[in-house]
N, C-alpha and C positions, 0 to 999 in steps of 0.2 A: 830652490835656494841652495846657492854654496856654502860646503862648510867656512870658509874665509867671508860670506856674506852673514852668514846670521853668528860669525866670530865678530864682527864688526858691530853686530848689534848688542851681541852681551859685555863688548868694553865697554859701551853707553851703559848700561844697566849695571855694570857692578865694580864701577871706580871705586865705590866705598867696603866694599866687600874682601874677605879671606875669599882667594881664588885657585886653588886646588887645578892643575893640567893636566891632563893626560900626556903621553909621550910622542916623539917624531912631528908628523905631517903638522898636529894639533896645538903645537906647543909653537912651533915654528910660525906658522901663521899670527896666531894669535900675539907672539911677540913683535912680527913685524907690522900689526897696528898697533900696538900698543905696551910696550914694556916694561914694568909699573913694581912697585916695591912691592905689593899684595900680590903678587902673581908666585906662585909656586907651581914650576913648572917640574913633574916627575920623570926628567929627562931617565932613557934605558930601565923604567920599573913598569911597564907593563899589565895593567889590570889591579895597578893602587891604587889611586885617585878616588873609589869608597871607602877605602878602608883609611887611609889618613884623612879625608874629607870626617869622615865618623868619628874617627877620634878628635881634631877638630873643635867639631860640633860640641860634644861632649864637653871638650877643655874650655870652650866659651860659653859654655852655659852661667847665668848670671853677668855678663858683661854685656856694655852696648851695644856688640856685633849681632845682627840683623839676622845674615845666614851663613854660613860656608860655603859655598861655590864650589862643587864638581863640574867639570866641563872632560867627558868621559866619551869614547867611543865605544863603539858595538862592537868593534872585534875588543877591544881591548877588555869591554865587561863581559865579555865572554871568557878571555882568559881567567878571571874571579866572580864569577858568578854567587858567590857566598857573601857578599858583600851585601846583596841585599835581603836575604832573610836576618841577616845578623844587623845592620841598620834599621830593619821593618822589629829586631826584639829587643836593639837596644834606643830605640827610639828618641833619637835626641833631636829637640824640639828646633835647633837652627840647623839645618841640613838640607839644601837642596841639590841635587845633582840632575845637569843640565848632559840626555844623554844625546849626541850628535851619530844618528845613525843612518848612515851610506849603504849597509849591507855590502860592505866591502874592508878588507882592509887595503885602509888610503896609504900604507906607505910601505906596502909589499906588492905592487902591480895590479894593485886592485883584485887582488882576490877573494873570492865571494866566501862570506860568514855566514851563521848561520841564521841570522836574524830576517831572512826572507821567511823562514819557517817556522823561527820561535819570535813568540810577541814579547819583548822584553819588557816594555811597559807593563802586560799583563803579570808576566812573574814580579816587577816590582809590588803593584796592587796585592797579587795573594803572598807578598811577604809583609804585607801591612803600611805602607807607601800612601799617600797622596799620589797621584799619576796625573797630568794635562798631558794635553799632544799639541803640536804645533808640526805646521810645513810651510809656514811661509812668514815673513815681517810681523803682521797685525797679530797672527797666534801665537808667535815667539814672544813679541812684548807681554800681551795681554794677558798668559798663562803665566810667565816667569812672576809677571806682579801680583799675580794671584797667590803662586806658591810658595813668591818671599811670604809673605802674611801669615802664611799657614801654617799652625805649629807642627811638629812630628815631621818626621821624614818624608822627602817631598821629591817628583822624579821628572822631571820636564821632559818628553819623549820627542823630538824631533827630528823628523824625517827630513833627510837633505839629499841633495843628485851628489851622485858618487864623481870622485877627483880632486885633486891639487890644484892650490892657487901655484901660478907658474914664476919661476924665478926669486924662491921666497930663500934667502939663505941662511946654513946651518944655523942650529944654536949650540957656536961652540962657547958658553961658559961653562965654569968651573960648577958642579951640584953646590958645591958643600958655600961656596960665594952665594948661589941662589938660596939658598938654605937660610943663609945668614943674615941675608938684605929682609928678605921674608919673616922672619924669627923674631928680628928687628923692629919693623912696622909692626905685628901682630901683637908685641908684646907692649908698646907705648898704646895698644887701647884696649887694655887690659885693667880690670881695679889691680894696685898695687894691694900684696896683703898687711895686713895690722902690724904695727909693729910689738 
């Protein structure tokens, strides 16, 4: 599975969800199926997408919202690898981050990370994580609806063939417009507080 095919499956799966992006190749794809008010794409931040995914999670605790959506690459949780001992202590119970990893990174020539040699799933588990794996359709659905469910921090590990979907173009918006489309949506399903 491509990363632009199992991006195709988590637009099905989290129309209703806070969707947290990683940057470049992943942000890019996933916009061009699907370009949605709940999409926070962390265009040039590199290795955030747990870390505002977690906060987040946090900020919607007691509201309707289901989970928060990380949709995070392996090079890229490589750059913040802190992200998940600190999600695994701050354990907020709508958090899942969905990590797509190619053992490459996809939008520097494909050069090899290190995730041939470290299990990233594994360090999520011993930072306290729920962990499923998936590498193909049936175990991408089937884990994600497991781990929506599941409270605590949650890591969907999925192994994809390394590369670009071909002729996907930039994403030149504005951050601080996505910021505010995003901020926008998140905030109308929010309890208003007392007055």
């Amino acid at each position: 599975m491509r990363r632009i095919e199992a991006l195709a499956h988590l637009v099905e799966l989290t129309e209703h969800d806070p969707l947290v992006v990683t940057c470049a190749a992943t942000s890019r794809e996933l916009a061009s199926l699907a370009d949605r008010d709940n999409h926070l794409y962390l265009l040039d931040s590199m290795g955030l997408v747990g870390s505002v995914a977690t906060g987040l999670a946090i900020a919607v605790d007691g509201s309707d919202v289901r989970k928060v959506i990380g949709i995070e690459g392996d090079g890229s949780l490589l750059m913040n690898p802190n992200v998940l001992p600190t999600g695994g202590y701050l354990a907020p119970d709508r958090l899942l981050m969905v990590l797509l990893d190619n053992r490459v990174y996809g939008s520097t020539a494909g050069l090899p990370t290190y995730a041939d040699r470290v299990d990233l799933g594994a360090l999520a588990a011993a930072s306290g994580w729920t962990v499923g794996t998936a590498d193909d359709e049936a175990s991408l659905r089937a884990e994600f609806a497991r781990l929506a469910e599941t409270p605590g921090p949650a890591l969907l590990h999925v192994r994809i063939e390394a590369g670009n979907a071909a002729d996907i173009a930039k994403l030149l918006v504005d951050p601080v417009s996505i910021t505010l489309r995003f901020t926008a949506w998140l905030t109308a399903r929010l309890p208003r507080p007392a007055a």
